[in-house]
C-alpha positions as CSV (number, residue, x, y, z in Angstrom):
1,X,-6.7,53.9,-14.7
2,X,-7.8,55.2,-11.3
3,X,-10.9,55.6,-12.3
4,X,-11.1,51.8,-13.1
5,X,-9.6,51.2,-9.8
6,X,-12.3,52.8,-7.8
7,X,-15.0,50.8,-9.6
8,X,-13.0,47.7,-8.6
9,X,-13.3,48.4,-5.1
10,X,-16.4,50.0,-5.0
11,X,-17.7,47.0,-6.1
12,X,-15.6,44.7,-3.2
13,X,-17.3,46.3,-0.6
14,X,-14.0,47.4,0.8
15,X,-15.5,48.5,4.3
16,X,-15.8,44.1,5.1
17,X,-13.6,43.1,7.9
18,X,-10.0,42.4,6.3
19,X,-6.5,42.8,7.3
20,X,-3.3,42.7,5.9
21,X,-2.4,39.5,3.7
22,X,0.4,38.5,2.3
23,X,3.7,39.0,3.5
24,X,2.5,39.9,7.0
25,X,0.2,36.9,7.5
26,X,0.8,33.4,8.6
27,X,-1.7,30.8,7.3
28,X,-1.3,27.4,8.6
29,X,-2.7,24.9,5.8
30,X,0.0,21.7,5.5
31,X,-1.4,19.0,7.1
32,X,1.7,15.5,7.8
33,X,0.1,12.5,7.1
34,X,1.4,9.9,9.6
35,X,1.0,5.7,10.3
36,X,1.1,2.6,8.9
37,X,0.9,1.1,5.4
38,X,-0.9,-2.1,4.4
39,X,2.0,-3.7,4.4
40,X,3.4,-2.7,7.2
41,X,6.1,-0.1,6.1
42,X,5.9,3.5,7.9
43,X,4.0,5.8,5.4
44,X,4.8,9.6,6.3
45,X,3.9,12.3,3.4
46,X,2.4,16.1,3.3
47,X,-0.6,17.8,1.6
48,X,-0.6,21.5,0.9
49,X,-3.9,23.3,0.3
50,X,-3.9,25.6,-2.4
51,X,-6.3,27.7,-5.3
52,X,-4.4,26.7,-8.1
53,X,-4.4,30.7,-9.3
54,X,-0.8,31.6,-7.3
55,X,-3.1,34.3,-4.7
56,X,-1.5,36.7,-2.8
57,X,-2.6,34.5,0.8
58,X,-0.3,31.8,-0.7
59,X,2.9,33.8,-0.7
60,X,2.8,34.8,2.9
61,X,5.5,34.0,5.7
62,X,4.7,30.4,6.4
63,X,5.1,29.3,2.7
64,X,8.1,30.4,2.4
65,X,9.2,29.3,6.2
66,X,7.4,26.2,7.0
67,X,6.3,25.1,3.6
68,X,9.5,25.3,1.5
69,X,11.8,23.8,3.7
70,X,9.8,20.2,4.4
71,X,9.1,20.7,0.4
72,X,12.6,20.5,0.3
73,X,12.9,17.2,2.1
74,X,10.3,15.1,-0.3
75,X,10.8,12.8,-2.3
76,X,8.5,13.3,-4.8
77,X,6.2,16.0,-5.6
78,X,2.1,15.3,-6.9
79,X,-0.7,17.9,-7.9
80,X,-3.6,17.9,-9.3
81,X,-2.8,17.7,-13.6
82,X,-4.3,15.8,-16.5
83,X,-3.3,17.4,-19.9
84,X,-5.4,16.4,-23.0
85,X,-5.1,17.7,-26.9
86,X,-8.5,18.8,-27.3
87,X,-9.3,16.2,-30.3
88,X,-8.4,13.3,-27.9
89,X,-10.5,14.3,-25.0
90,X,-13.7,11.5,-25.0
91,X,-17.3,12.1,-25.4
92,X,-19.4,11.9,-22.3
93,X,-21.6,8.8,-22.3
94,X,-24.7,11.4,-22.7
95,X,-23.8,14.6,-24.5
96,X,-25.2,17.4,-23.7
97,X,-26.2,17.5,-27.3
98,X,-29.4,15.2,-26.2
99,X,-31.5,18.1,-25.8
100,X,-32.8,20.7,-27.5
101,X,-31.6,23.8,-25.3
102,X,-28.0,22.3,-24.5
103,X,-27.3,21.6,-28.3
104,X,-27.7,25.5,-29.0
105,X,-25.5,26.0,-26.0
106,X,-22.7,23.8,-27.4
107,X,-23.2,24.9,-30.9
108,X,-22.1,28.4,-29.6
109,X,-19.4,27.2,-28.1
110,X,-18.0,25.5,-30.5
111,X,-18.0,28.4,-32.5
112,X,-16.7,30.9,-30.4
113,X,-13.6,27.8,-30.6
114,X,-13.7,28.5,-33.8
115,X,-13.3,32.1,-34.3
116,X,-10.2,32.0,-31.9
117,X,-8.6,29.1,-33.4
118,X,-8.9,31.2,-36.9
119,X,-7.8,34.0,-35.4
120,X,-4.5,31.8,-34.0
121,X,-3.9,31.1,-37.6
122,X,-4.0,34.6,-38.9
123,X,-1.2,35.9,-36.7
124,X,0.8,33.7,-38.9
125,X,1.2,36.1,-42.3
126,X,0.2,34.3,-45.7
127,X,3.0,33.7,-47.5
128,X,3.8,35.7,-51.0
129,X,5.0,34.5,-54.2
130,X,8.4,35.7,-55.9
131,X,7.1,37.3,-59.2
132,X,3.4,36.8,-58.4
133,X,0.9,39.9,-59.8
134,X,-1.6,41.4,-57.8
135,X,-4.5,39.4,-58.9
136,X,-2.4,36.1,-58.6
137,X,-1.1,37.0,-54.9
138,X,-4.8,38.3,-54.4
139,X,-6.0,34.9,-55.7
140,X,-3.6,33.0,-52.9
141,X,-4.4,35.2,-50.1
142,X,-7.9,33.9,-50.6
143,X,-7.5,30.2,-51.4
144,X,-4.8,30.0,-47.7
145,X,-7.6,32.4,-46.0
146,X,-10.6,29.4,-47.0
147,X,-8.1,26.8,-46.0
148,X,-7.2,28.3,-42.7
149,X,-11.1,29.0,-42.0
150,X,-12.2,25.3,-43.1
151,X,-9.4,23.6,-41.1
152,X,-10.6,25.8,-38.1
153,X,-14.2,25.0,-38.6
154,X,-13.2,21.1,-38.7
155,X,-11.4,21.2,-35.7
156,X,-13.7,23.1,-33.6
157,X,-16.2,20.2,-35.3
158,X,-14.1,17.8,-34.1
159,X,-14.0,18.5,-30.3
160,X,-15.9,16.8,-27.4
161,X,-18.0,19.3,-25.4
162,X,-15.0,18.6,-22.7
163,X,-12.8,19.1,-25.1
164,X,-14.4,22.5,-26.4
165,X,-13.8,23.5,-22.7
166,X,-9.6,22.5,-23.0
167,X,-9.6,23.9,-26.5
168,X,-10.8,27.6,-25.3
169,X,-8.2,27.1,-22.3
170,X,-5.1,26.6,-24.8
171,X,-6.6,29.1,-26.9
172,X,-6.5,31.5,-24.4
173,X,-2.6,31.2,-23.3
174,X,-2.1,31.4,-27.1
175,X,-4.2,34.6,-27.9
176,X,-2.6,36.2,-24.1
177,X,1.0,35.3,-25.5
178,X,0.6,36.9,-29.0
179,X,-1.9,39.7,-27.8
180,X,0.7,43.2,-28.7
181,X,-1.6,44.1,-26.0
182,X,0.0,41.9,-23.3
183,X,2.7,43.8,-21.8
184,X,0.0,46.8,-21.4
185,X,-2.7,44.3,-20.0
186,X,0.0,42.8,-17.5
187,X,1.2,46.4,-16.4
188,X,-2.4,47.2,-15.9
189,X,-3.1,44.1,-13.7
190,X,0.4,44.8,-11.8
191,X,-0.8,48.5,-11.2
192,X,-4.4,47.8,-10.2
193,X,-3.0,44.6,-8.0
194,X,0.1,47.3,-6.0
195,X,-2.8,49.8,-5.4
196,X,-5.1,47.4,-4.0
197,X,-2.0,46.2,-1.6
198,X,-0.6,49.3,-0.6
199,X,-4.2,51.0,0.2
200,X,-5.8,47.5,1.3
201,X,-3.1,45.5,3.2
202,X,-1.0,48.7,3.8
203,X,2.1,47.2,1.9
204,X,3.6,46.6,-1.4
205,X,4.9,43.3,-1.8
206,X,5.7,41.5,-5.2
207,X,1.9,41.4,-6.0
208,X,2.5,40.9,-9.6
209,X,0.0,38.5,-11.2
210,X,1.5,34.9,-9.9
211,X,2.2,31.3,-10.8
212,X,-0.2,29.2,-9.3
213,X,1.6,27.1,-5.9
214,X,2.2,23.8,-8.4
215,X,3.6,25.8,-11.2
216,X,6.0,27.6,-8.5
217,X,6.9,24.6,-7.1
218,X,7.9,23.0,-10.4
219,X,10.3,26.0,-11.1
220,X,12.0,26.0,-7.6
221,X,12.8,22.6,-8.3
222,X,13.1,21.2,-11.6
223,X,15.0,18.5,-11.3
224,X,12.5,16.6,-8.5
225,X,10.5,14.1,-9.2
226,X,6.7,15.5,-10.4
227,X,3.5,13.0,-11.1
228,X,0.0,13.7,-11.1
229,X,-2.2,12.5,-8.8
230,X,-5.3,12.6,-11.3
231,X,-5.3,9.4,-14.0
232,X,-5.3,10.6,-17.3
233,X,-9.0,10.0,-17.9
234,X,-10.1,11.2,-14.0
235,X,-10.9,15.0,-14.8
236,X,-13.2,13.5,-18.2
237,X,-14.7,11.0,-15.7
238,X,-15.4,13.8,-13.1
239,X,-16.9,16.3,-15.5
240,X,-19.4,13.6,-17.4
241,X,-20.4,12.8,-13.3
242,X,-22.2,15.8,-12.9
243,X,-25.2,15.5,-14.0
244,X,-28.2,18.1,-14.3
245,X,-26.0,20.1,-13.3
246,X,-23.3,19.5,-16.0
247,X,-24.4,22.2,-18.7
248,X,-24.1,25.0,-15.9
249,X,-20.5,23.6,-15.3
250,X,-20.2,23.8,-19.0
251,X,-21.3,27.3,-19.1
252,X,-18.9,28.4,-16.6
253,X,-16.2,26.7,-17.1
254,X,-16.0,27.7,-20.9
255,X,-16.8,31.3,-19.9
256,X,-14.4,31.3,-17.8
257,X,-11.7,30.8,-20.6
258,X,-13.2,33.4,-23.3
259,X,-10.6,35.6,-24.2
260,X,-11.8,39.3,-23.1
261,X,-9.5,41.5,-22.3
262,X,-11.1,45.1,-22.5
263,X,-11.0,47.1,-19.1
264,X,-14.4,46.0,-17.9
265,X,-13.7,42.4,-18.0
266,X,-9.9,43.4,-16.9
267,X,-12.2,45.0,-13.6
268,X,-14.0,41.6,-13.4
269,X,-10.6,39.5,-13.2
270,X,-9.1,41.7,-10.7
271,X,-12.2,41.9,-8.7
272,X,-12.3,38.2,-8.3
273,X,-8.7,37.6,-7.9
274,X,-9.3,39.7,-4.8
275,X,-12.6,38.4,-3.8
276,X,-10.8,34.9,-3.9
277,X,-8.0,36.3,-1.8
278,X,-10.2,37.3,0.8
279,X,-12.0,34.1,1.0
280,X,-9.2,31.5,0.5
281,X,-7.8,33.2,4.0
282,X,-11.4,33.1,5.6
283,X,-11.9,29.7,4.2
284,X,-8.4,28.3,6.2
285,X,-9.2,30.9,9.2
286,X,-12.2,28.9,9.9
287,X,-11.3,25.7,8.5
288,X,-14.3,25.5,6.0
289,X,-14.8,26.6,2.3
290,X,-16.5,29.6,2.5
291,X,-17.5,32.2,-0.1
292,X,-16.8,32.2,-3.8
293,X,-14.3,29.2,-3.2
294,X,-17.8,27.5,-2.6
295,X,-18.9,25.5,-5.4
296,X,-22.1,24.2,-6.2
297,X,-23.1,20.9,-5.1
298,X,-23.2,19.6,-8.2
299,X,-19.6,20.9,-9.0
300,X,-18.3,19.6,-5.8
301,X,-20.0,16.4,-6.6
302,X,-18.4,16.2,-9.9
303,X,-15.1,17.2,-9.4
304,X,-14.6,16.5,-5.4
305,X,-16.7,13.5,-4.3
306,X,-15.6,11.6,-7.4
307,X,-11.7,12.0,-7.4
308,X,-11.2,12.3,-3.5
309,X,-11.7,8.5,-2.9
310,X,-9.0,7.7,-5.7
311,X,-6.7,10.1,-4.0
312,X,-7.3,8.2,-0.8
313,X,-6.6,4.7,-2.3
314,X,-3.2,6.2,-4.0
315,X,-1.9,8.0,-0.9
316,X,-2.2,5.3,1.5
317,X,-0.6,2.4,-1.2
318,X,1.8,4.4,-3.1
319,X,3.8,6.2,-0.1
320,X,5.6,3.5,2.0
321,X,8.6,3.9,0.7
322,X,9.0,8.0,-0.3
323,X,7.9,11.2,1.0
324,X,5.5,12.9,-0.9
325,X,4.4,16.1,-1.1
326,X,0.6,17.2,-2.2
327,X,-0.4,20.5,-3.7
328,X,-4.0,19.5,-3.5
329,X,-7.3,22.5,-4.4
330,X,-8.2,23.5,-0.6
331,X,-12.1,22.1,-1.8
332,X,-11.0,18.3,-1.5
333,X,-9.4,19.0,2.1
334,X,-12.0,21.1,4.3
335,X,-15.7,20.9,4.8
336,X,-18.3,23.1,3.4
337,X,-19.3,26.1,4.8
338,X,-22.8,26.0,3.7
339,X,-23.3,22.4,5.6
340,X,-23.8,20.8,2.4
341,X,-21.8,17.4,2.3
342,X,-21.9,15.2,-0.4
343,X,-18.9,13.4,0.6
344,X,-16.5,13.3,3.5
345,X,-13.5,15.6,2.5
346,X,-10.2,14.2,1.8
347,X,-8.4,14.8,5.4
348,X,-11.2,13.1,7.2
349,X,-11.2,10.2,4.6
350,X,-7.5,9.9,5.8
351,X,-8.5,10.0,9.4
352,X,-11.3,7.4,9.2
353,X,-8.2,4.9,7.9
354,X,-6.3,4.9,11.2
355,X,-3.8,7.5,9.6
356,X,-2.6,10.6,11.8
357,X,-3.2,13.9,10.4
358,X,-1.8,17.1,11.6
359,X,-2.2,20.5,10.4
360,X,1.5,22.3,11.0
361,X,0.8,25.5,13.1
């Protein structure tokens, strides 16, 4: 194990500037949204920046002492959600499939799909016969086995190239939950994640692996009102945007749900949890995405530039009468580091309506 752990941070470069996060830190990054709706009705509502992976910057001092309590006086709470079965999820207008290269890609894919989804349906045993003889219960084993591969081969066949993306991502909660593995893998991520605290930040905290902020949220407070702010079909709209681009995004979006859980990828996980920590704090330090919260332009295009201006027209009409809260990705609300802007980001598109918008120190 420590072994592992000094290859982690090795590779982090721990010498970079970087204090203590967490606990001892206090990250401003709730903006109030104040003015006047269309109509004429006050319109007052909040907007939360956040990773969607539950970092260790997000459970600091001002979450739980500025961000909890005006959570607590909403009305309604909206994130970022759009949940598809995988067989439902659309085609793009032009698959990837067009060409040559990208239909090789794809095929891959979908069969890596389709090796997990078999191997889903081999956790479940194969039933025995009462009274059946060896070569009978032999025969069985190998007519349920053929079924269980040709239903997995049909629906991996079956799914979109979106929807090969959202089938590896349920496939991977399912193979974590039944992986006999999973209490060692998740004591192995708690140890690596209490050394890097203690010998990094100089504390140990509750640095388990987290829910992300909009799962939390939905915990602390079950009975409140949740929507999405994403229409069913927006995240499907924003992926088919992309572009030349959009087999890269492919790429790493669907290798970033493979399910590898030996200690080298384990290292690679922990490694960019903490890269991610570090930049998610120097991203709201300096007020601009920086680092490996940095997409690529056609990424941000894609999934940014195209939803922002939806988000926008649903804020300012849907608000008049409630107090909402936001648990929005930090990439719609701040400006690129890099200078690259495809679009305005979402808190300026607020501003350039007339609406007042106030980060809460």
């Amino acid at each position: 194990m420590n072994k592992i752990i000094a290859k982690v941070f090795a590779a982090l470069a721990i010498s970079m500037a970087f204090t203590c996060l967490a606990s001892e830190v206090e990250l401003p990054r709730m903006w109030e949204v104040t003015g006047t709706a269309k109509n004429g009705n006050p319109l007052k509502f909040y907007i939360l920046g956040v990773s969607h992976n539950g970092l260790d910057p997000e459970y600091d001092n001002y979450f739980y002492k500025k961000v909890i309590p005006i959570f607590n006086t909403a009305d309604v709470f909206s994130r970022e959600a759009s949940f598809w079965s995988p067989t439902l999820v659309p085609e793009c207008p032009t698959p990837l499939t067009a060409t040559p290269e990208n239909r090789e890609m794809i095929h891959a894919a979908r069969e890596k799909v389709r090796v997990a989804q078999k191997e889903i349906m081999d956790k479940v045993p194969i039933a025995k016969i009462p009274g059946a003889t060896d070569d009978e219960q032999k025969e069985l084993d190998q007519i349920q086995d053929k079924f269980r591969a040709d239903t997995a081969k049909v629906l991996a066949d079956s799914y979109s190239e979106f929807g090969l993306i959202w089938a590896m991502r349920q496939l991977f909660q399912q193979l974590s939950d039944s992986d006999p593995r999973s209490k060692d893998i998740q004591k192995k991520m708690e140890d690596m994640a209490i050394f890097y605290s203690k010998n990094i930040t100089g504390h140990v905290g509750n640095v388990a692996v987290r829910k992300s902020i909009d799962q939390y949220f939905m915990h602390y407070k079950p009975g409140m009102k949740a929507e999405s702010i994403d229409a069913t079909q927006d995240i499907v709209d924003a992926y088919c945007s992309a572009g030349s681009g959009r087999s890269r995004l492919f790429q790493k979006e669907f290798n970033a749900w493979e399910y590898q859980m030996d200690d080298i990828h384990l290292q690679e996980r922990l490694k960019a949890r903490i890269q991610a920590d570090i930049d998610f704090e120097k991203s709201m330090k300096k007020g601009k995405i920086s680092g490996s919260l940095l997409n690529d332009i056609d990424e941000h295009s894609a999934y940014v530039c195209t939803r922002n201006p939806k988000w926008l027209k649903k804020m300012i009409t849907d608000n008049d009468k409630r107090v909402a809260f936001y648990a929005l990705g930090l990439a719609h609300l701040l400006p690129r580091s890099d200078g690259k802007h495809p679009c305005d980001d979402l808190l300026t598109m607020l501003r350039k309506t007339g609406l007042s918008v106030e980060l809460i120190p």
